[in-house]
C-alpha positions in Angstrom: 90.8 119.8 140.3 92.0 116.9 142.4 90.5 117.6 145.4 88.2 115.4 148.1 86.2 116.8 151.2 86.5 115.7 154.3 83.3 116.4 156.7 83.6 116.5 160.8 80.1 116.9 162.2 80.8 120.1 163.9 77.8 122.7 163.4 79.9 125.1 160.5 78.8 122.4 158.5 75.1 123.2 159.0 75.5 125.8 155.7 76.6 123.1 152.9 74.2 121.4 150.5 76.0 117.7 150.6 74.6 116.1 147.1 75.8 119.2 146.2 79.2 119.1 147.7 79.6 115.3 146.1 79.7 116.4 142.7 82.3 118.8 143.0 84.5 115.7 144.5 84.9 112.6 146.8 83.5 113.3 150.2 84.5 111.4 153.7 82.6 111.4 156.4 82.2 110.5 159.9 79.9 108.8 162.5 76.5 109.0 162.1 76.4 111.4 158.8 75.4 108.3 157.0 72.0 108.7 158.7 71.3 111.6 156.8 73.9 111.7 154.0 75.7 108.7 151.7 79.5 109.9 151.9 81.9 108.6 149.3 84.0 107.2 152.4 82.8 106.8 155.8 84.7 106.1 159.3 83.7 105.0 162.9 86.0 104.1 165.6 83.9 104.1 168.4 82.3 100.6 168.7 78.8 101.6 169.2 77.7 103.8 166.2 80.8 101.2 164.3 78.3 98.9 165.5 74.8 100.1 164.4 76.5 100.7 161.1 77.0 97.9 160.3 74.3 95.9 161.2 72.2 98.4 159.1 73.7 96.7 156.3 75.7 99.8 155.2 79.0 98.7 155.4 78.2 96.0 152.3 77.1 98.6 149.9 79.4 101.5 150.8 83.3 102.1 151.5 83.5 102.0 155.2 86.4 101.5 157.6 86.3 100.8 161.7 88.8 99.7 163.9 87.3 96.1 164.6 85.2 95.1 161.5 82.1 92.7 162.2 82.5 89.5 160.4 81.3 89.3 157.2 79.2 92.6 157.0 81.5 94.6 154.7 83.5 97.1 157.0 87.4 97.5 156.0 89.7 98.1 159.0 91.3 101.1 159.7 94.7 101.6 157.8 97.4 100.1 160.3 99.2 103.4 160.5 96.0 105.3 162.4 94.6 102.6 164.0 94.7 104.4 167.2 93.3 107.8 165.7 89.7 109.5 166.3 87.5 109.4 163.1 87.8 112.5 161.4 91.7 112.3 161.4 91.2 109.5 159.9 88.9 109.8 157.2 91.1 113.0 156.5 94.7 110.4 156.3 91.9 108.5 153.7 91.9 110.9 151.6 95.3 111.7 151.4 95.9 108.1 151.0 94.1 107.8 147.9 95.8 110.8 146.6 93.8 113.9 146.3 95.9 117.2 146.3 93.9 119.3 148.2 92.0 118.1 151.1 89.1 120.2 152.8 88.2 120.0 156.0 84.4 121.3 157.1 83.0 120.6 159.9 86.0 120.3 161.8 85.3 123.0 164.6 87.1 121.7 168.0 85.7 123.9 170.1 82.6 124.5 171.6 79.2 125.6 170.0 78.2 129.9 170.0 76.6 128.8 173.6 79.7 127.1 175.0 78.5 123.8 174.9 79.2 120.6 173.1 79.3 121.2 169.0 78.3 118.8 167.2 75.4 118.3 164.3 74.3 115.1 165.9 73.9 116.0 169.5 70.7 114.9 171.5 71.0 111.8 169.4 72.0 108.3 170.0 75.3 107.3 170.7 76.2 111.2 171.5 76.3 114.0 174.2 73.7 116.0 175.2 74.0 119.9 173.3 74.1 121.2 176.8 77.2 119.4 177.9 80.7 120.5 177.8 82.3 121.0 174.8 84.7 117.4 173.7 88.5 117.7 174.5 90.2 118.2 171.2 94.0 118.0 171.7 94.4 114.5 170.5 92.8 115.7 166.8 95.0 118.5 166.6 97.7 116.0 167.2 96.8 113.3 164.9 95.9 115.8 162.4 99.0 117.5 162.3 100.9 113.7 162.0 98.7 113.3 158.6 99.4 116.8 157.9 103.4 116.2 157.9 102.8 112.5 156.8 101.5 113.7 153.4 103.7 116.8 152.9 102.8 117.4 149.3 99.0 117.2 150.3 96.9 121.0 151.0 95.1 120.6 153.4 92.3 123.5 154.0 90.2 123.8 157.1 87.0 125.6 156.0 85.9 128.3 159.5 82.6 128.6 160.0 80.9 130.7 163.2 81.7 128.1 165.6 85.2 127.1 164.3 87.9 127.7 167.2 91.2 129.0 166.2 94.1 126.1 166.6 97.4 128.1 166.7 99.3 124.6 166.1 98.0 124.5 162.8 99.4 128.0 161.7 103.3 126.5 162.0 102.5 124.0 159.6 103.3 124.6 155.8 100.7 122.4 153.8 97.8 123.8 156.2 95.8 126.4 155.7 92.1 127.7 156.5 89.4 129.5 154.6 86.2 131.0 155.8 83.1 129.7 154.9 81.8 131.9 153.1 84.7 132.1 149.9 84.5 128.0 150.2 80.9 128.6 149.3 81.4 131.0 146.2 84.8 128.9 145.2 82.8 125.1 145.5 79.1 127.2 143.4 81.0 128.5 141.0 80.2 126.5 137.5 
């Protein structure tokens, strides 16, 4: 199956087993998930985690893209075309770019966690929000999202719902998106 994963570090990810998840296909990442996790592809855009990436040395061994690469420490700029777009959209236009068929998206919640608060996996860490802060404004993902979405017309692109995944009624009008609960991504990506 030509397919990729694309992870957003909203807490429905919590259930996956990632060296798991790799083997099944490509996976692109966000942020800090190279902290705990070695994606296939990983994106930054905000300068300070961009930062501390690279000057871990990361960037040198492993496929990584920010807006405004450090000099000679290994980080590829950001495809022209999303320059101006958020991380996950991003690594999600990635993916389509290097032409997987079917794109899924975990971890992409945009809404807040079961409490109401900010969702996210890295919260209470550096360079992030506290877990009792409000939840992050999402309308400019569902925005650039959609534009990969209709950029790459001939690309599926599933958005896996976990507990603390909020509905996005945009989505549903477009015709190469779809969604799927957790729980049948888990028995579809374990199957042998």
């Amino acid at each position: 199956m030509n397919q990729a994963f694309v992870l957003g570090n909203g807490q429905s990810r919590r259930s996956l087993n990632l060296p798991s998840l790799i083997t099944r296909g490509p996976v692109y990442g966000c942020n800090a998930l190279y902290r705990d996790f070695t994606p296939t592809v990983l994106v930054a855009t905000d300068r300070p985690i961009s930062t501390e990436i690279q000057h871990t040395g990361y960037a040198r061994n492993n496929r990584f893209y920010t807006r405004k690469p450090m000099p000679d420490l290994g980080a590829l700029v950001v495809p022209k075309e999303y320059y101006g777009f958020s991380s996950g959209p991003i690594a999600t236009a990635i993916a389509a770019q290097d032409g997987f068929q079917r794109v899924y998206m975990l971890g992409f919640d945009m809404g807040p966690s079961s409490n109401g608060r900010f969702n996210n996996v890295y919260a209470d860490t550096e360079f992030y929000k506290k877990s009792i802060d409000n939840p992050t404004f999402t309308g400019n993902w569902v925005k650039q999202i959609l534009h990969v979405a209709r950029a790459f017309p001939d690309t599926e692109f599933i958005r896996v719902f976990g507990d603390t995944t909020a509905t996005i009624p945009e989505f549903s009008g477009q015709k190469n998106m779809s969604t799927l609960p957790m729980s049948a991504f888990l028995d579809v990506i374990n199957k042998p």
